[in-house]
C-alpha positions as CSV (number, residue, x, y, z in Angstrom):
1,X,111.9,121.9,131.1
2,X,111.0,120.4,127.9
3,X,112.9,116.6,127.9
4,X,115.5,115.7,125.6
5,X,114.4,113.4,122.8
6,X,115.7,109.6,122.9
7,X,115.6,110.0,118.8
8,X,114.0,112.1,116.6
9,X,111.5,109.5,115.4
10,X,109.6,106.7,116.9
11,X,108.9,103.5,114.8
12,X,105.9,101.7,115.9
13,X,106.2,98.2,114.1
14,X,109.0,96.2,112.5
15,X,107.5,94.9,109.3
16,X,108.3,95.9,105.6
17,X,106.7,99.3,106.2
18,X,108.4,100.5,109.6
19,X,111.8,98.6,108.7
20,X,112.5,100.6,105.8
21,X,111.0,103.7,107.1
22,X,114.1,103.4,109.9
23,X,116.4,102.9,106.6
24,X,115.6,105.9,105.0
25,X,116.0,107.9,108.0
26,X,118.7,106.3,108.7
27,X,120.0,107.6,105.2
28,X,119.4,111.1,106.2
29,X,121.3,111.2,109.2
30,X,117.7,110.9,111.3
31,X,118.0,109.0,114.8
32,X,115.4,106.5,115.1
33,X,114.0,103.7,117.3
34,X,111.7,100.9,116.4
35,X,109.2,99.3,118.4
36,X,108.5,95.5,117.7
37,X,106.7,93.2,119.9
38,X,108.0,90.1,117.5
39,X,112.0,88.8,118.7
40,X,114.7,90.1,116.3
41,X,114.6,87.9,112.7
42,X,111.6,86.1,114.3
43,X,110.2,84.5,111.2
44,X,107.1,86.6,110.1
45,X,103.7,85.2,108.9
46,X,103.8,83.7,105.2
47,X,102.7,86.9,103.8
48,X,103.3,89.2,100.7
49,X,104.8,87.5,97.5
50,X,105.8,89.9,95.3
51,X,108.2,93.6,95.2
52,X,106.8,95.7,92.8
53,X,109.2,98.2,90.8
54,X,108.6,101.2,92.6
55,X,109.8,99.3,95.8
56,X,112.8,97.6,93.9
57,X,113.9,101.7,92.4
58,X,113.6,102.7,96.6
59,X,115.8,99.3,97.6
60,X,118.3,100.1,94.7
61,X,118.9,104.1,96.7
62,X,118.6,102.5,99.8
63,X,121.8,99.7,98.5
64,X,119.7,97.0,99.0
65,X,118.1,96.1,95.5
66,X,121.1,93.8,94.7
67,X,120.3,91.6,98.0
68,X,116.6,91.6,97.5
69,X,116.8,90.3,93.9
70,X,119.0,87.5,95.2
71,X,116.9,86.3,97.6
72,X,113.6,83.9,97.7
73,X,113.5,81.8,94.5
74,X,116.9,80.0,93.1
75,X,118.0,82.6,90.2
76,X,116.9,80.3,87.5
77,X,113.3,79.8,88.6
78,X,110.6,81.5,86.3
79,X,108.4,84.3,88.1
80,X,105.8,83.2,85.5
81,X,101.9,82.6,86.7
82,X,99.9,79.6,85.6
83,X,96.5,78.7,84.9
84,X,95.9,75.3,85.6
85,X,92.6,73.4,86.1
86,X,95.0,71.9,89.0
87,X,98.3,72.4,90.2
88,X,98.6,68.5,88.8
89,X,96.4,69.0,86.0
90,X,96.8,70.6,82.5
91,X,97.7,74.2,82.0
92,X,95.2,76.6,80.5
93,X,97.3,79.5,80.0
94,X,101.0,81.4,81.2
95,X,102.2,84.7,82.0
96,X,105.8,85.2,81.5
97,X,108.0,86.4,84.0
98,X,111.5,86.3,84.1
99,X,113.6,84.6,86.8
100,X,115.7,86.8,88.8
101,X,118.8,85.5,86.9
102,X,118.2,87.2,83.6
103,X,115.7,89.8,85.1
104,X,117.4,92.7,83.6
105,X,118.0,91.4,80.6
106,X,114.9,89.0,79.6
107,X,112.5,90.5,76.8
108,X,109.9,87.9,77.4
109,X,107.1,89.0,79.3
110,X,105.0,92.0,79.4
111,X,106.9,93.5,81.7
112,X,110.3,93.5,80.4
113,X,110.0,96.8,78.3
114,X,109.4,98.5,81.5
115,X,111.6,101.6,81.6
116,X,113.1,100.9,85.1
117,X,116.5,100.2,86.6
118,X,115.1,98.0,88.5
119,X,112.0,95.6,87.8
120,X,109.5,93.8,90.0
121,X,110.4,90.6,92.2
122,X,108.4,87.7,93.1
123,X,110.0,87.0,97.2
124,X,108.2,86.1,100.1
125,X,108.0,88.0,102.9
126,X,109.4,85.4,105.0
127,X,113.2,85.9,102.7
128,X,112.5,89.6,102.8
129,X,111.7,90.9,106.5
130,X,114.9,89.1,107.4
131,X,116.9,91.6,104.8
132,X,115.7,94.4,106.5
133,X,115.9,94.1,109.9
134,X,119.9,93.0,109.4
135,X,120.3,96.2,107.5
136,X,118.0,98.1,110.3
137,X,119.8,96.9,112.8
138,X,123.3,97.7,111.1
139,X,122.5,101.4,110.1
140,X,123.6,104.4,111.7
141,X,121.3,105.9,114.5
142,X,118.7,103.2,114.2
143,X,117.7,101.3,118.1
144,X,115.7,98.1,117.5
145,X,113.6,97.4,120.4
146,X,112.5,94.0,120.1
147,X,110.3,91.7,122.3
148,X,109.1,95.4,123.4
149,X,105.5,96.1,123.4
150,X,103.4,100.2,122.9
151,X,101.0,101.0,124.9
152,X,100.3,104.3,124.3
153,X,101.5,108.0,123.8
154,X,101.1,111.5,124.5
155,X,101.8,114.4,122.3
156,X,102.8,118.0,123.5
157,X,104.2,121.8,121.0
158,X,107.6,119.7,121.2
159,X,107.2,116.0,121.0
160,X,105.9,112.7,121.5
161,X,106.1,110.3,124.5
162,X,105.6,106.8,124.1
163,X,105.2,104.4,126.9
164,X,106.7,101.1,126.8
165,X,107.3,97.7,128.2
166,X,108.3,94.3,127.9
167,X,106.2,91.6,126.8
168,X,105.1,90.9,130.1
169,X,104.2,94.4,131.1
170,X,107.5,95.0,133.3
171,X,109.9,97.4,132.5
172,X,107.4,100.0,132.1
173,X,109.4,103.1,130.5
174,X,108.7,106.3,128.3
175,X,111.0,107.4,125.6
176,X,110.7,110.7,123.9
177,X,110.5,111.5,120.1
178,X,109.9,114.4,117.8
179,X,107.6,112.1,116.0
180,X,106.3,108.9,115.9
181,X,105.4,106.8,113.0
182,X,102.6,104.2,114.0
183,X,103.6,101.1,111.4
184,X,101.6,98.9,113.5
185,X,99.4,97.1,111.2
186,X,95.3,96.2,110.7
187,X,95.0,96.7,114.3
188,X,97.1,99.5,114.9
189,X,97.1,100.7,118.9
190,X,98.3,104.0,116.8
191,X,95.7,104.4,114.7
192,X,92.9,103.8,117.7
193,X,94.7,106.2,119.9
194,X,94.6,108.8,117.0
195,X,91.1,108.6,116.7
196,X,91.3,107.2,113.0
197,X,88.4,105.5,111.9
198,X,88.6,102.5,108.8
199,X,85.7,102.9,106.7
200,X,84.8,100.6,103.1
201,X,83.7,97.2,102.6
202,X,84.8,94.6,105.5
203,X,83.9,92.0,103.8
204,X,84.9,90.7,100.2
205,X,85.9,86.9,100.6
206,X,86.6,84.5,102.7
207,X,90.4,82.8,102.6
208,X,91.7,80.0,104.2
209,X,95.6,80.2,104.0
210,X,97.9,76.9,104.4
211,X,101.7,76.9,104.4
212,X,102.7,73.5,103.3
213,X,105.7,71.5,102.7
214,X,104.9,69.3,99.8
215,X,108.1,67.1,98.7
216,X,108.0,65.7,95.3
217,X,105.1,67.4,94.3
218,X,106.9,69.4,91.2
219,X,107.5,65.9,90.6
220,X,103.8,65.4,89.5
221,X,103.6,67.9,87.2
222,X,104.3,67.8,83.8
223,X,108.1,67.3,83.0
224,X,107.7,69.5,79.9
225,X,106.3,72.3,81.4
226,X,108.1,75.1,83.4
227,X,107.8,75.6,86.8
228,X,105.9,78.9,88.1
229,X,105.8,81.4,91.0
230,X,101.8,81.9,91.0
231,X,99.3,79.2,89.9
232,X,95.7,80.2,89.5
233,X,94.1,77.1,89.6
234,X,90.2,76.3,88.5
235,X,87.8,73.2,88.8
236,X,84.6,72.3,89.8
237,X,85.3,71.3,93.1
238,X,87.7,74.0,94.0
239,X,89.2,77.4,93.2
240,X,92.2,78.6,94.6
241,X,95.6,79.7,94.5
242,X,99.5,78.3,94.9
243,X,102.8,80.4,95.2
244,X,105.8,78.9,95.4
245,X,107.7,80.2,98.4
246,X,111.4,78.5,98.2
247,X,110.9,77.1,94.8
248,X,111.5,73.2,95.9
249,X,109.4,72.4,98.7
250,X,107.2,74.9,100.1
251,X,104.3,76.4,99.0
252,X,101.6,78.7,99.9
253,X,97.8,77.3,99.2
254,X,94.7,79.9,99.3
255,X,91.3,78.7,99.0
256,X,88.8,80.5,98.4
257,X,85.4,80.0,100.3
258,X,81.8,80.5,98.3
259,X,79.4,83.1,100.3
260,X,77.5,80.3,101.7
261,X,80.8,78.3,103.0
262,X,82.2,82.0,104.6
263,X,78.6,81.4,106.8
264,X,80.3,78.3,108.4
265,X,84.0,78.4,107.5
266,X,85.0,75.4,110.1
267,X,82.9,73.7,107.8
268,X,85.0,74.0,104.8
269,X,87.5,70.7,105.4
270,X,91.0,72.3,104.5
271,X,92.4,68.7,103.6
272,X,90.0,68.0,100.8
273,X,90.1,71.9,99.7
274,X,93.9,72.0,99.2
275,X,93.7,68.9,97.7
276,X,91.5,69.7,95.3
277,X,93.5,73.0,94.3
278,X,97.0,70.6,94.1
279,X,95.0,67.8,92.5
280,X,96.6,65.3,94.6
281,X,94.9,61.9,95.9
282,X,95.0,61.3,99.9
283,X,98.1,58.6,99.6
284,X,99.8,62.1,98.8
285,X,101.6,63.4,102.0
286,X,102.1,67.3,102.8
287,X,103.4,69.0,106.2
288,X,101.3,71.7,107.1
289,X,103.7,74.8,108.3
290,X,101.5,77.4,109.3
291,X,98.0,78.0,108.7
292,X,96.1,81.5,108.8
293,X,92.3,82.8,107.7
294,X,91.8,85.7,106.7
295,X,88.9,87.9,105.4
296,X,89.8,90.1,102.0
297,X,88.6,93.6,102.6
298,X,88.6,97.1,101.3
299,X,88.9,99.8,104.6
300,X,90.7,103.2,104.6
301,X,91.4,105.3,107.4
302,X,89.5,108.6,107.3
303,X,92.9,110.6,108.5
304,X,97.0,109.3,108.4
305,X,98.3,111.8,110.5
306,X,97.1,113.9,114.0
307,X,99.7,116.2,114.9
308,X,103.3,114.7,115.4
309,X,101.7,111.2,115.2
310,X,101.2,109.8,111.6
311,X,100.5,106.5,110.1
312,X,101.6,104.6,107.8
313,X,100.9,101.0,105.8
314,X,98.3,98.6,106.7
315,X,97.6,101.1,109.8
316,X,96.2,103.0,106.9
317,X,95.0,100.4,105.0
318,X,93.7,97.2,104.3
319,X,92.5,95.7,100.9
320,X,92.6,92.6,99.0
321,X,96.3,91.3,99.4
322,X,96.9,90.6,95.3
323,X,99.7,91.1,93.9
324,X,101.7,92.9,97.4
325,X,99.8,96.4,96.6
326,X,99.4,96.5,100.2
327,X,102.9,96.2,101.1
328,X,104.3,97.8,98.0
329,X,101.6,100.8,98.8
330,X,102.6,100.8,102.3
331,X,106.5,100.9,101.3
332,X,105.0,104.5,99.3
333,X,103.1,105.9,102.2
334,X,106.1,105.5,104.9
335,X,109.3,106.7,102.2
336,X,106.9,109.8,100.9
337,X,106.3,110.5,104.9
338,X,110.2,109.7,106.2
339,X,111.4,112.3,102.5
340,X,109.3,115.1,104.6
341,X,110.6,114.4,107.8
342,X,113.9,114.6,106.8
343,X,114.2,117.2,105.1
344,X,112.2,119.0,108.1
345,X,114.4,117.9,110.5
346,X,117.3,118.6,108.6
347,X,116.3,122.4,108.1
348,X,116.7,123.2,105.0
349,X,111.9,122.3,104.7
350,X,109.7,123.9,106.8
351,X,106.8,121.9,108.6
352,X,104.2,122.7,106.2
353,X,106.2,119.7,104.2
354,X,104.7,117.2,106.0
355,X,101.2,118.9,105.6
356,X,101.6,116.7,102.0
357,X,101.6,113.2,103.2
358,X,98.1,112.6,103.4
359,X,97.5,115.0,100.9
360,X,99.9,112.7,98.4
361,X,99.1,109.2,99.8
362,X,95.6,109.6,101.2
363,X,94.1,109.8,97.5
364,X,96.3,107.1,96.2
365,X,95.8,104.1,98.6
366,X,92.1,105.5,98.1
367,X,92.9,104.4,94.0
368,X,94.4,101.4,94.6
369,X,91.8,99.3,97.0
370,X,89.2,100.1,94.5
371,X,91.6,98.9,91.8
372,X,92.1,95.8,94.2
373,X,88.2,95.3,95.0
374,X,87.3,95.6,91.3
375,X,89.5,93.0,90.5
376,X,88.8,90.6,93.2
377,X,85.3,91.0,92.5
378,X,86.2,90.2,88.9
379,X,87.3,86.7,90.0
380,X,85.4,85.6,92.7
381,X,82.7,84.2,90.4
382,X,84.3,82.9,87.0
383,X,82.3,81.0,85.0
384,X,83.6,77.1,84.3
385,X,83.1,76.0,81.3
386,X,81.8,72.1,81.7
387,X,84.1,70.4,79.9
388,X,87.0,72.4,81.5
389,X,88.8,69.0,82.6
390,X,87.1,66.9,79.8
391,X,90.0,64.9,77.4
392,X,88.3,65.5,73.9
393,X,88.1,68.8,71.4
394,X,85.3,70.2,73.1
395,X,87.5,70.1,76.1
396,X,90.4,71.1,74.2
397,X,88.6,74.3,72.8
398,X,87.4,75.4,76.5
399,X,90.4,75.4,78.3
400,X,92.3,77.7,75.0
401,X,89.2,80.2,75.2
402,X,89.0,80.2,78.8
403,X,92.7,80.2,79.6
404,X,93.1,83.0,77.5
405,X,90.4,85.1,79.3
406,X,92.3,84.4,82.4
407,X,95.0,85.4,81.3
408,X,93.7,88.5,79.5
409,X,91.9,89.2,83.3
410,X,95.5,89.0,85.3
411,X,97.6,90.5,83.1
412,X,97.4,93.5,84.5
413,X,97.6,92.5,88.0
414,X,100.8,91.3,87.5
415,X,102.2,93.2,85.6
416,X,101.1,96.5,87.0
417,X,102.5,99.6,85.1
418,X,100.0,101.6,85.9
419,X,100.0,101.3,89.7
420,X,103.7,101.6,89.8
421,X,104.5,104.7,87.2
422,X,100.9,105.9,86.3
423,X,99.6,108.0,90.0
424,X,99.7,111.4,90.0
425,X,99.8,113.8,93.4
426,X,97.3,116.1,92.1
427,X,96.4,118.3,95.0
428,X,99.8,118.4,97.3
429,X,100.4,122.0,98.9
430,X,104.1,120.9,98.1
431,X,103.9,120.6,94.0
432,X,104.1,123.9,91.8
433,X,100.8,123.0,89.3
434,X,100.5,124.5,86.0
435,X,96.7,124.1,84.9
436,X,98.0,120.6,82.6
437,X,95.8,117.8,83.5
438,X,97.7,114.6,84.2
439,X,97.0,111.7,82.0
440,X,94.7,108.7,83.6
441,X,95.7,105.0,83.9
442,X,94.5,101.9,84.7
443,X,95.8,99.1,86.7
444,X,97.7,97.7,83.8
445,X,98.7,100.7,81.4
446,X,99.5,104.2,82.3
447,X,101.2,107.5,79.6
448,X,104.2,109.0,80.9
449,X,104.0,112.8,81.4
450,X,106.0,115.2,83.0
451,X,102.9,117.4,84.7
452,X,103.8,118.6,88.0
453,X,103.0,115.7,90.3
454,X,103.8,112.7,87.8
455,X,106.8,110.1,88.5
456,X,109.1,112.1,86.3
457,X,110.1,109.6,83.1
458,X,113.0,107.6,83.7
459,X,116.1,108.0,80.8
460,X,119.7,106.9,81.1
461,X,122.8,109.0,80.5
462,X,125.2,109.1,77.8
463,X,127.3,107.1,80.3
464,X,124.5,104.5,80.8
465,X,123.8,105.7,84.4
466,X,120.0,105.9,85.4
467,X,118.7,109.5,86.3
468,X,117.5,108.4,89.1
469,X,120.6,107.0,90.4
470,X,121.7,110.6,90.2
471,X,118.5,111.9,91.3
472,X,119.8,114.4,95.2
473,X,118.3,113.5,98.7
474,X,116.4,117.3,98.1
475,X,115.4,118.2,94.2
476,X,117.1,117.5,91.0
477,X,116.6,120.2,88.1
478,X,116.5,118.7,84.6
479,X,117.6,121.2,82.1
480,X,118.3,121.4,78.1
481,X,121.2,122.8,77.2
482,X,121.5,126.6,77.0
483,X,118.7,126.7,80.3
484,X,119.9,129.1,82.7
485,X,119.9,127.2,86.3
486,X,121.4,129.8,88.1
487,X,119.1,131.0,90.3
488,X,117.7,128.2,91.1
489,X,120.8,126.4,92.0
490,X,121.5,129.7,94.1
491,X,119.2,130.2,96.4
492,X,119.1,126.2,96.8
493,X,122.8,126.5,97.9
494,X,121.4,129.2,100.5
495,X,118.7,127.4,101.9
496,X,120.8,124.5,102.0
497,X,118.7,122.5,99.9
498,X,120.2,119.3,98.8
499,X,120.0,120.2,94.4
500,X,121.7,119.1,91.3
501,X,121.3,120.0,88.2
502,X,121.4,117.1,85.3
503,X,121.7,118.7,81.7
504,X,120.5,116.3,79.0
505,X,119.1,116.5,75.2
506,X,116.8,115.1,73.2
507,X,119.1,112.3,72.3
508,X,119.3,111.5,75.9
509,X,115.4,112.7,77.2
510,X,112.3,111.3,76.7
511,X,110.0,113.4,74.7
512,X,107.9,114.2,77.7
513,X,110.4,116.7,78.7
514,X,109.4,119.3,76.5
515,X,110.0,122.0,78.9
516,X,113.6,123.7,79.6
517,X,113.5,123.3,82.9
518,X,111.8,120.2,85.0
519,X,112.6,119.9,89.1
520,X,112.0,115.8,89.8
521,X,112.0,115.1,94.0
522,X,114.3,112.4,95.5
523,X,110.8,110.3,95.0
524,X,110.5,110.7,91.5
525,X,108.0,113.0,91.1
526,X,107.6,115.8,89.1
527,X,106.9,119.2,90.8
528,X,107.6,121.9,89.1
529,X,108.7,122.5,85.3
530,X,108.7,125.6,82.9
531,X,111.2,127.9,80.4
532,X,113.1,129.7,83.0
533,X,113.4,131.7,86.6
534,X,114.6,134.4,87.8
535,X,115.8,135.0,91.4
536,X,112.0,136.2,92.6
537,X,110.8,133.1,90.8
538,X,113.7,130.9,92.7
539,X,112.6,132.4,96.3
540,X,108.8,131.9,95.6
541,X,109.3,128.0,94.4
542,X,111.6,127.0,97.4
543,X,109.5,128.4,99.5
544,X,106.3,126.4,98.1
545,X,108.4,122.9,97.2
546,X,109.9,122.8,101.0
547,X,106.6,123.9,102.3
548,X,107.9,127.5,103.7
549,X,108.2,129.3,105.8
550,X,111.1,127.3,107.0
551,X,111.9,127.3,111.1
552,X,114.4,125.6,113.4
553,X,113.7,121.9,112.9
554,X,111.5,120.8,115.6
């Protein structure tokens, strides 16, 4: 007799990624329970900085943008990025970010014109876990399991048994899923059980990373100048990295180690590094908080899914940490996987829906870690001019010319429309394709489009309400006035597919939507578009979008 499951899906891993993939199912009715070794709000490494836009749009469905944006820095604290030939030292150049305060309603930057809802955030990791495991562990359906370690599983035609204990090996149990998510990170037990195999470059840099509590050191900085979230800083004797992590005390400090250092790294002394990065004499006093090395890599699992097991984040991936693509990307994988199971679950998809999720993400993350690498590579060796640090014109001169290549260089790295708007699922079994070729894009620019498989192009309403705060938990239908939705709403209602239908005009839609009809998923993306359909073209399209033929939920 087949046993009944303890929840439909099994979490493996209470980070970002596995937190907010028990959120969404939460949202969609889906019993879950999450496996995490760590204690509940344990205080997690000193780790991504930064929420990209695609993130904040899935927080703001989710109700928890508002939080989020609140958090980290005070409110009135810039999100810009300095160059500096030392923390201490003189500035070479700035990117402009808003503070969180006037974050919707800035225009400086180069990422103000976004159209969004909801923009990026600079938050640590440390302010944000926290957010989501309260919320986790207040939503409907979802079991935390802390201070609980996975061992293992086995899979069988109707579920998933995972074996469990506590964190000294007593307590041995098995609960029962559906499905299991493995959200385990770089050294996912999931991902080596599965048989996934990382494959790339191992080895792009040497990092040493230092947590530091540093009071009075905004104090040695020029009074004149505005405080920053990110400082790139650059000198002869060092070259390295600061983030400020509460905006008054704490910082985060990366140095970066030559090839010939990364041979001995204990030989690098982290004192005199940081130092040199904060330009601080010895009589300077600093606490250090935590401490972690790290090796920046570029390694992609050759498969994200083996039957009813799938994985998700840095189980899948693991590439230079700039700018929280990691995260951000791993926030993508797990709500384009949790979409599928839902809807599968829910009955109204068949299981050839989650056939897309490594079809989707697979080729994306693949994108993104060369977009990572390139750049990393890109500023491993910049050339210094001499008289960098030099007080005279020459010096003068070499700081404008190189602070504005810098800048020019980073730009896009922080402010990243291209890898949050610009990706296109261009070979999903789930997307209706109609022989238009998506546009490219680049780490820093991208075109909006409306070809199937695009992030559909955001517009407001008459009433000032975001489309994709009307966007349904199944498909939304865009339609100009006079389009005949019928039989597409229709056999929707049948199937039981969750469907609206927004009708706007060209005084409300971007000119992309050229097209009478355009069907935008819950995710944003495009996937099917065209002048009209009939009731044999209404069957035909479900059937494809919701990956048909649809069965009992299983």
């Amino acid at each position: 007799m087949t046993q009944h499951p303890d929840a439909d899906v099994l979490i493996i891993g209470a980070g970002p990624v596995g937190l907010v993939a028990a959120l969404d199912l939460s949202a969609r009715g889906v019993p879950v329970i999450v496996i995490e070794q760590r204690a509940y709000l344990e205080p997690p490494n000193v780790k991504c900085n930064h929420v990209a836009s695609r993130t904040m749009e899935s927080f703001r469905r989710l109700g928890i943008a508002a939080e989020v944006r609140a958090a980290g820095l005070p409110a009135d604290y810039p999100q810009d990025v300095a160059f500096r030939t030392a923390l201490t030292g003189r500035e070479l150049a700035r990117i402009p970010i808003p503070a969180s305060g006037e974050r919707y309603t800035s225009r400086t930057g180069p990422d103000t014109s976004w159209d969004t809802p909801e923009p990026p955030h600079r938050i640590n990791q440390t302010f944000l876990e926290p957010i989501l495991a309260r919320h986790a562990a207040a939503a409907p359906g979802v079991t935390l399991l802390n201070a609980t370690l996975f061992h293992s599983f086995a899979q069988d035609d109707d579920g998933v048994s995972i074996v469990v204990s506590d964190l000294d090996g007593g307590n041995e149990r098995t609960l029962r899923g559906r499905y299991v998510i493995g959200a385990d990170g770089g050294r996912s037990k999931v991902r080596k059980q599965i048989g996934a195999k990382l494959s790339g470059d191992p080895v792009l840099q040497h990092v040493q990373s230092t947590c530091i509590r540093a009071t009075g050191l905004y104090d040695r900085m020029a009074a004149a100048e505005p405080r920053a979230w990110g400082y790139y800083t650059f000198n002869a004797r060092r070259i390295g990295h600061v983030y400020a992590i509460d905006g008054r005390e704490t910082f985060l400090v990366h140095t970066y180690l030559s090839p010939e250092e990364a041979e001995t790294p204990g030989s690098v002394d982290r004192d005199a590094a940081i130092r040199a990065i904060l330009g601080v004499p010895d009589e300077v006093d600093y606490e250090v908080i935590s401490k972690e090395d790290w090796i920046a890599r570029r390694l992609l699992a050759d498969r994200f899914r083996d039957g009813r097991v799938f994985l998700a984040g840095d189980a899948t991936h693991l590439w230079v940490p700039f700018a929280g693509f990691g995260m951000n990307a791993g926030i993508a994988d797990v709500l384009n996987l949790t979409w599928a199971m839902g809807a599968h679950l829910n009955g109204w998809a068949g299981a050839g829906i989650l056939d897309a999720y490594e079809a989707e993400r697979r080729p994306i993350t693949e994108q993104v870690s060369r977009f990572a690498m390139n750049h990393q590579q890109k500023l491993a060796k910049p050339a210094l001019p001499e008289a960098l640090e030099d007080s005279s014109a020459e010096g003068e001169r070499a700081r404008a010319s190189f602070g504005a290549a810098v800048r020019a260089l980073n730009e896009p790295q922080f402010a990243a429309a291209g890898l949050n708007y610009g990706y296109v699922y261009d070979a999903s079994p789930v997307i209706a394709y109609d022989g238009e070729q998506a546009p490219g894009y680049t780490m820093g620019e991208y075109t909006p489009s409306t070809v199937p498989g695009c992030r559909a192009p955001h517009f407001r309403v008459p009433d000032g309400t975001s489309f994709y705060d009307l966007l349904a938990d199944g498909f939304t239908l865009v339609a100009r006035p006079g389009a005949d939705t019928s039989a597409l709403a229709a056999e929707a209602e049948r199937r039981g597919i969750p469907f609206c239908v927004v009708e706007a005009d060209d005084r409300t839609l971007p000119v992309e939507y050229r097209l009478s009809l355009t069907i935008v998923r819950q995710d944003q993306h495009v996937v099917w578009r065209g002048e009209h359909a009939d009731a044999e073209t209404a069957a035909g399209l479900w059937d494809l979008l919701c990956g048909a033929p649809v069965v009992a939920a299983i």
